[in-house]
N, C-alpha and C positions, 0 to 999 in steps of 0.2 A: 420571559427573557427573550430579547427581542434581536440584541445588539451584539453580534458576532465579530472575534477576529478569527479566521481561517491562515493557519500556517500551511506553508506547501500547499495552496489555493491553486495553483500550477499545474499542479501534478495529478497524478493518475485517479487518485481515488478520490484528493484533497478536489477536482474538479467537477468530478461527476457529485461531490457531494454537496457543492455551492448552488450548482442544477437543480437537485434535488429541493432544497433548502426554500430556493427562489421560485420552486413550482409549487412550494408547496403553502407557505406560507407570504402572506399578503403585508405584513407589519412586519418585516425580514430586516435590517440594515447588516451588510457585512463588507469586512475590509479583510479581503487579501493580501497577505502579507508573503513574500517569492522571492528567494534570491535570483532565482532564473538560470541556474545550474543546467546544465545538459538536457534534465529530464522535464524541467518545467518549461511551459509552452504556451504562453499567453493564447494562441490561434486557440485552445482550447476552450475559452471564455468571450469570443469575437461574437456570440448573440447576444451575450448581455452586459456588454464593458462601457454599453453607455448610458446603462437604467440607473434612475437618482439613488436607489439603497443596496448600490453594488461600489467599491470603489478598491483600488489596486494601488498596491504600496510595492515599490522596489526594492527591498530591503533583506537582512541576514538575521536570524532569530541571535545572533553568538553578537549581535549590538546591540547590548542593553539602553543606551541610551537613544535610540530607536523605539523599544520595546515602551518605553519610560514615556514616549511622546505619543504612541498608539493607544497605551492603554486605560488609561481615567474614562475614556466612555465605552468601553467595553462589560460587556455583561459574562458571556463567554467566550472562553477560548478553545477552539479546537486541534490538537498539534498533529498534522501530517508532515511537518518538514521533516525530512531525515533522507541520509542516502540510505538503498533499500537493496542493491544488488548483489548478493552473494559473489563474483566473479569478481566487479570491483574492487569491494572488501578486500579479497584474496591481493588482487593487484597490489594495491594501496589501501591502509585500513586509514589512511591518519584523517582524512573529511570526514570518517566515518564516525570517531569520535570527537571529533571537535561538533557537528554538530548535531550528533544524535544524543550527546550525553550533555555537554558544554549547554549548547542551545538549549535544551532542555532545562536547563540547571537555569540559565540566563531568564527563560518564561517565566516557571518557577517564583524568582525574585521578583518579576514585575508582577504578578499577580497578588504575591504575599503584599507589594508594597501598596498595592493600588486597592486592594481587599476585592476583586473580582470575583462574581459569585459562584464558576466551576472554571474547571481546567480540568479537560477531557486531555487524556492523551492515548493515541492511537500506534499498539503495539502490534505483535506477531504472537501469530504460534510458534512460529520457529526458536524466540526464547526458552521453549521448553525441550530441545531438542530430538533427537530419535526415541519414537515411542515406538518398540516392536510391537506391546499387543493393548487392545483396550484405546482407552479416549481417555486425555489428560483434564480435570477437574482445574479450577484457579488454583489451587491452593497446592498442586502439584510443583514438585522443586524446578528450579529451572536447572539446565545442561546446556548452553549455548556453545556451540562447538565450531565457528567460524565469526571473523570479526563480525560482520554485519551483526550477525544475532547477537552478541556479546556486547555490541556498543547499544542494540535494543532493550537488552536483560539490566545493564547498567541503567537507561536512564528509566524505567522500570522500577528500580529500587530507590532512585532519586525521588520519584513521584512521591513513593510512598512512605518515602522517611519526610516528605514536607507535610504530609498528613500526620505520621505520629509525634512527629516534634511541634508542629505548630497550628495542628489539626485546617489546613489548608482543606478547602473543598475540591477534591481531586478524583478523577475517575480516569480505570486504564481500558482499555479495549483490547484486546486480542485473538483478531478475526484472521481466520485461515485465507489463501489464498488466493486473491483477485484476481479476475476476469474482466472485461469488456471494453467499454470503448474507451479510445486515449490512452490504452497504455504502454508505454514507451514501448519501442519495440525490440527489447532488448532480453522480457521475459519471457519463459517458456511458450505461454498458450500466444502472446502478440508476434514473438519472433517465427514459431513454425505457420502460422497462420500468412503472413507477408513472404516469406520463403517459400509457400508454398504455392502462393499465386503467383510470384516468379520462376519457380520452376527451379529455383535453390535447395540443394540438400537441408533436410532436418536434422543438428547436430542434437543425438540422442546419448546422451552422457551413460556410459555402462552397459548394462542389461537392459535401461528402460523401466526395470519394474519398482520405481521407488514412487511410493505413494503418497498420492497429497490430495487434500480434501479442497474442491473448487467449488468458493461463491460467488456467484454474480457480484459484478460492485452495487447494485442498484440496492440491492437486499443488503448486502454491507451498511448502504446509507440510509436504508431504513431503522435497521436496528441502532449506529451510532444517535439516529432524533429519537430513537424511542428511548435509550439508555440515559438522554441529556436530560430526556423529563420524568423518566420514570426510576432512574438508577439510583443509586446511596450511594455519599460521600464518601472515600477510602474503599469502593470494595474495586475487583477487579472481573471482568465479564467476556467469556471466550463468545467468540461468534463464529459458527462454522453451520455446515449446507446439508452436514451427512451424508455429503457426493466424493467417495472416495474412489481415486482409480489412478491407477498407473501413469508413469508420463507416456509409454510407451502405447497404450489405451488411447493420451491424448492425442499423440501423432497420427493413430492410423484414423479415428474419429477425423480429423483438420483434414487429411488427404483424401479421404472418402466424397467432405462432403463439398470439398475443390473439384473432386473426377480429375484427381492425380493420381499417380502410381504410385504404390507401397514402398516403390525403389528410391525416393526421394529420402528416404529414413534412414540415415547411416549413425551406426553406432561410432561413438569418439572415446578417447578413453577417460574416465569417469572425474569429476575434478576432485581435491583436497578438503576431507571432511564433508563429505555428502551426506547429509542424514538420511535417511532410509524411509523414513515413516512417519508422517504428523497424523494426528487426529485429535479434534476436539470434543469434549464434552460440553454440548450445551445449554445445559440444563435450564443453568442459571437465568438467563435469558426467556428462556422460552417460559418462565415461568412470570416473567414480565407481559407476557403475550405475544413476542415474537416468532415467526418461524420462516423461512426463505419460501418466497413465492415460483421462484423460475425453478423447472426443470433444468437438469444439464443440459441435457440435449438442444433442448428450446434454448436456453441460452447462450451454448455454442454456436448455435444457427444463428442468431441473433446478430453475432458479435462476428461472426463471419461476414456477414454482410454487411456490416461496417465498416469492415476493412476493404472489402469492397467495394464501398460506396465512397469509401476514404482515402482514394491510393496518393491522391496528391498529398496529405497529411503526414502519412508514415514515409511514402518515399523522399521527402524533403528529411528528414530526420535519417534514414538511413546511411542517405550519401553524406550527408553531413559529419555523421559521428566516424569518421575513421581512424580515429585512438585503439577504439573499440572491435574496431573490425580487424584493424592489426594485433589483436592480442588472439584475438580468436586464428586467423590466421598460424600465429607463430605456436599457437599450442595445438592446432588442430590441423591443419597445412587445410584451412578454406576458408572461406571470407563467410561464417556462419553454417 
C-alpha cells in the first residue's frame, strides 16, 4: 500500500509523519489534506511541497463531498485532523466536536463508500483519563474528563462501531504525549521551551507534579508505519516511551539546559479537570517489535535546539496567536 491521504498533514505529528513516510519510503504518493486552522502551518512542509508524490489539498475532513473526490485512489488513510488543546476545549469545546467526532464520522463514510483498504485513526491517552497507579491496557475503560479528550473518546467509539457493524478495516492508535519539532507552541514541552529562550515565565499549572509519559514524535511515527503494516483490523494499540516524569521535572530539565534560572518557573493556579496521571501499557505493540529509540534526555536536547535553530518559525506563530495569549493573560494575569 503505497497511496496515502494524510489528514492534519499540517500539523504537529501529522507533519513530522509525512517526513518520516517520504524518507523512508521511495514508491510513497501522499495527499495532505489541512484545513489550516491556527495550528496547521504549511512552512512545515516547505522542503518538500514541490516533490511529484507529495501533493496538498486545502480542505475540512467535516466535507464529505471533498472527502468523496480524494478518495477512489486512496489506499490508506491516516487521521490526525482534530483539535488537540485541552485549554481550548475548556474555552470552546464546540470545533472540538464537530471535527474530532463529525469529521471523523465524515472519513469513516468515504472510506466505507469507496472500500479503502485501512483507516488508521490516531487517538490519545488522555481518553483513558487519570490513572493513579499501574499502566492502562487497550481494553481498559475509557474516563475522558475534559472536552478535548471526550470529543477523542467519542470519535474512538465511532471508529469502532464501523468495524462491528460493517467490519470496516480500522485501526486506532493511542500514543502518550508528543514532543519535538513543529509543535505548536502552545503545549507544555514547546511553550516552556520558546519562554524560556525569551526569558518569559513558565506557567506551571498547581504543584507541577502531574505526570505524563513523553515520546519523541519520530518514535510516534515509527510505530504508526509499523502498526499500518503489521497491525489487525478492529484492534486498538497504545504507544508510549515508559519515560514518565512530572511537568515540574520538565521545566526545570528546559531551564537547565537553556542556563536559565529556576526563577522562570511560576506556579498559576491549576486549570478545570486536570488529570493527574497517564501511563501506558505497551505491550501490545512491542510485541509487533516496536520499542522507542531516543532517550529523554537525548531527545529533549534534541528538540531544544530546534527551537533554537527555529526562532523565526515559532516566533511568527507566537505573535500571531493573540486569542490565545489573552486567555492566558485574563486567567493568569501574564501573557504565558
Amino acid at each position: 500500500m503505497n497511496k496515502f491521504l494524510i489528514t492534519g498533514g499540517a500539523g504537529f505529528i501529522g507533519s513530522n509523519f509525512i517526513y518520516y513516510l517520504i524518507n523512508k519510503y521511495e514508491d510513497i504518493n501522499i495527499v495532505n489534506l489541512d484545513k489550516l486552522t491556527y495550528a496547521g502551518n504549511l512552512e512545515n512542509l516547505k522542503d518538500i511541497e514541490k516533490m511529484p508524490n507529495y501533493k496538498f489539498v486545502h480542505g475540512d475532513i467535516c466535507d464529505f463531498s471533498l472527502l468523496d473526490r480524494l478518495m477512489p485512489e486512496i489506499e490508506v488513510v491516516v487521521n490526525f485532523a482534530a483539535e488537540t488543546h485541552v485549554d481550548r476545549s475548556i474555552m470552546d469545546a464546540d470545533s472540538f466536536i464537530l471535527t474530532d467526532v463529525y469529521g471523523t464520522y465524515n472519513l469513516l463514510k468515504a472510506v466505507s463508500k469507496h472500500g479503502t483498504k485501512l483507516f488508521v485513526h490516531i487517538s490519545t491517552d488522555e481518553v483513558y483519563g487519570a490513572i493513579p497507579h499501574g499502566s492502562t491496557t487497550e481494553d481498559h475503560p475509557l474516563n475522558p474528563r475534559n472536552p478535548y479528550s471526550a470529543s477523542k473518546a467519542g470519535a474512538d467509539k465511532l471508529v469502532l462501531s464501523f468495524y462491528n457493524t460493517y467490519k470496516l478495516p480500522v485501526i486506532i492508535i493511542r500514543p502518550s504525549n508528543n514532543f519535538g519539532p513543529y509543535q505548536y507552541p502552545e503545549k507544555l514541552m514547546s511553550l516552556f521551551i520558546t519562554n524560556a529562550i525569551d526569558d518569559i515565565s513558565l506557567p506551571l499549572y498547581g504543584d507541577g507534579k502531574q505526570v505524563r509519559e513523553w515520546l519523541y514524535v519520530e518514535d510516534n511515527c515509527s510505530a504508526i508505519d509499523l502498526i499500518i503494516n503489521k497491525g489487525k483490523a478492529g484492534e486498538i494499540y497504545n504507544v508510549g516511551s515508559g519515560h514518565h516524569l512530572q511537568n515540574i521535572e520538565v521545566a526545570h530539565k528546559i531551564v537547565h539546559m537553556l542556563q536559565k534560572p529556576t526563577s522562570l518557573i511560576r506556579p498559576v493556579p491549576d486549570r478545570p479537570g486536570h488529570d493527574r496521571r497517564y501511563s501506558l501499557d505497551s505491550n501490545k505493540i512491542s510485541r509487533l517489535g516496536w520499542k522507542p529509540l531516543e532517550d529523554f534526555d537525548r531527545a529533549l536536547e534534541k528538540t531544544v535546539h530546534w527551537y533554537q535553530a527555529q526562532e523565526p518559525w515559532w516566533r511568527k506563530i507566537k505573535e500571531k496567536d493573540k486569542n490565545f495569549i489573552e486567555y492566558y493573560k485574563k486567567q493568569y494575569g501574564s501573557p504565558r
